[in-house]
C-alpha positions in Angstrom: 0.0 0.0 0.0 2.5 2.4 1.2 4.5 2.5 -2.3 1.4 2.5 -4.6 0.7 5.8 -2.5 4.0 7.1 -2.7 4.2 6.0 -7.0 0.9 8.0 -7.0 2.5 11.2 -5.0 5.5 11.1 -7.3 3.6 10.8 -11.1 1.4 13.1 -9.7 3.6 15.4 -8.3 6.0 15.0 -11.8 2.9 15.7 -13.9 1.8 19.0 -12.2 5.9 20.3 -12.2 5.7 19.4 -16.2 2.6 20.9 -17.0 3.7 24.0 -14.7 7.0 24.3 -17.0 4.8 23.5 -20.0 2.7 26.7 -19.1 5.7 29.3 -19.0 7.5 27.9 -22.1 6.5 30.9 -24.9 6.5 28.4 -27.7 3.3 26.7 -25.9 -0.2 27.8 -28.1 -2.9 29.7 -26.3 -5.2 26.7 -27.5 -2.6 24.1 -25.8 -2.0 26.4 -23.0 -5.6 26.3 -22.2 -5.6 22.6 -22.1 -2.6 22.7 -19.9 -4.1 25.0 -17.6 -7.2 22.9 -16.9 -4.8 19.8 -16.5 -2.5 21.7 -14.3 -6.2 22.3 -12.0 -7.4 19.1 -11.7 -3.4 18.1 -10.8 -3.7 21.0 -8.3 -6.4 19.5 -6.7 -5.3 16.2 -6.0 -2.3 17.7 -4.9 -4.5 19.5 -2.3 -5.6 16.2 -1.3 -2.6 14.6 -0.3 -1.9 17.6 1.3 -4.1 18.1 3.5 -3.7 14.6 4.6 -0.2 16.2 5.2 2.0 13.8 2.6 3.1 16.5 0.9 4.3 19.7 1.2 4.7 22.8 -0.9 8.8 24.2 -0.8 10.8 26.4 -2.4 7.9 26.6 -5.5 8.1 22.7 -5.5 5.7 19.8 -4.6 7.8 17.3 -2.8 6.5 14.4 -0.3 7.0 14.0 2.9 8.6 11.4 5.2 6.3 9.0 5.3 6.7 7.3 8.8 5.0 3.9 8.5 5.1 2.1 12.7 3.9 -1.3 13.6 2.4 -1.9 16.6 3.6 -5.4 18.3 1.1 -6.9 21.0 
């Protein structure tokens, strides 16, 4: 479980900083830009997800995950 959820954080995480760079590149299209900008939402906002349950954190203009701290409990 925990490294499906941290390959989700990371392609998601990758995808929004590529779309993001995609956006301020002066070659992109207003047409293309547009699609990229509604991508670049919908990124945002499962980004917001995973932030607010606090594994990951915005720094320096960067996405990045956090430690993910994973404890077993022995009876």
């Amino acid at each position: 479980m925990e490294r499906r959820l941290k390959k989700a954080l990371l392609s998601t995480i990758n995808d929004y900083n590529v779309i993001v760079k995609q956006i301020d590149d002066p070659c992109t299209s207003p047409e293309k830009g547009l699609q990229l900008a509604a991508a670049k939402e919908a990124l945002y906002q499962a980004i917001q997800h995973f932030a607010k349950a606090e594994y990951v954190e915005y720094v320096n203009g960067q996405w990045q995950i956090k430690v993910i701290v994973i404890m077993e409990c022995s009876d």
